[in-house]
N, C-alpha and C positions, 0 to 999 in steps of 0.2 A: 504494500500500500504506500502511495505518496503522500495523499494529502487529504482532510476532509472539509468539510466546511457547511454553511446554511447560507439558503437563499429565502430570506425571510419575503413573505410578500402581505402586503395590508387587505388584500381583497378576496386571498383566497387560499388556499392549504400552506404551508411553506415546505419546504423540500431539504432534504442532507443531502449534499453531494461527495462522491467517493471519485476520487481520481485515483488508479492504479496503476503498476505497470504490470503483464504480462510473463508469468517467470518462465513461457516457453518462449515465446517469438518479441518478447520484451518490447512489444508495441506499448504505448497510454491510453489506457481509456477513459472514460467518465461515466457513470452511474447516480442517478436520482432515484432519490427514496421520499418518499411523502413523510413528514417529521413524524406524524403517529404512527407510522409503521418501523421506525427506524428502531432501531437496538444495540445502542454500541458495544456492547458486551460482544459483538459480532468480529470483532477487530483484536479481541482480547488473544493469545496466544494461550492454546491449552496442551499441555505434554501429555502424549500417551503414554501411560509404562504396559510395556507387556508382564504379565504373570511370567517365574520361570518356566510354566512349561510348557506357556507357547512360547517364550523366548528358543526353549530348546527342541521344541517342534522345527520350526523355522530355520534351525541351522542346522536340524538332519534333512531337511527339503534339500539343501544347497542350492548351486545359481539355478534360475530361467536357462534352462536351455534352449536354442535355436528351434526346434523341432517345437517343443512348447510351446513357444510365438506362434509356428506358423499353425500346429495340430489348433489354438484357440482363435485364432483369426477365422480360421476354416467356421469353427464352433460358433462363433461369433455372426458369422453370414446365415446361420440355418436357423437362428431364434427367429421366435414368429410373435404376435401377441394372443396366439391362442393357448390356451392351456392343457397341458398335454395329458395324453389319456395314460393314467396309472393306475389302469386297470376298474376289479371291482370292489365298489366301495363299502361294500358290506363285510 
């Protein structure tokens, strides 16, 4: 995040503005929020901790392999938003 701010207005909602930058293609944007919807706890930085034993799950995974990318990209193209028959539900 860069920078935030208000555009206060006398005639009608006022607005928070969020100027950021991009932390893949590190372009700036700007984003408006209506002031009563706004929450700045939203900007607050929260640290996940892993439990040890998904810490230690996770490093018996080891890396992403190559094949992984492509076997989920594949996976990825065949979701549908229908929901899949898992049989009977009795």
């Amino acid at each position: 995040m860069i920078q935030t701010g208000l555009y206060l207005s006398s005639t009608g909602p006022s607005y928070v503005y969020v100027r950021f930058r991009c932390g893949r293609c590190r372009r700036v944007g700007e984003q408006l929020v209506q002031e009563s919807n706004w929450d700045p706890t939203v900007l607050q930085h929260t640290e996940v901790r892993m439990s040890e034993e998904e810490l230690r799950r996770f490093v018996e995974m080891g890396e992403i392999t190559p094949d992984e990318v492509v076997d989920f990209h594949y996976a990825v193209g065949k979701l549908t938003a229908e929901p899949e028959d898992v049989g009977d539900p009795a």
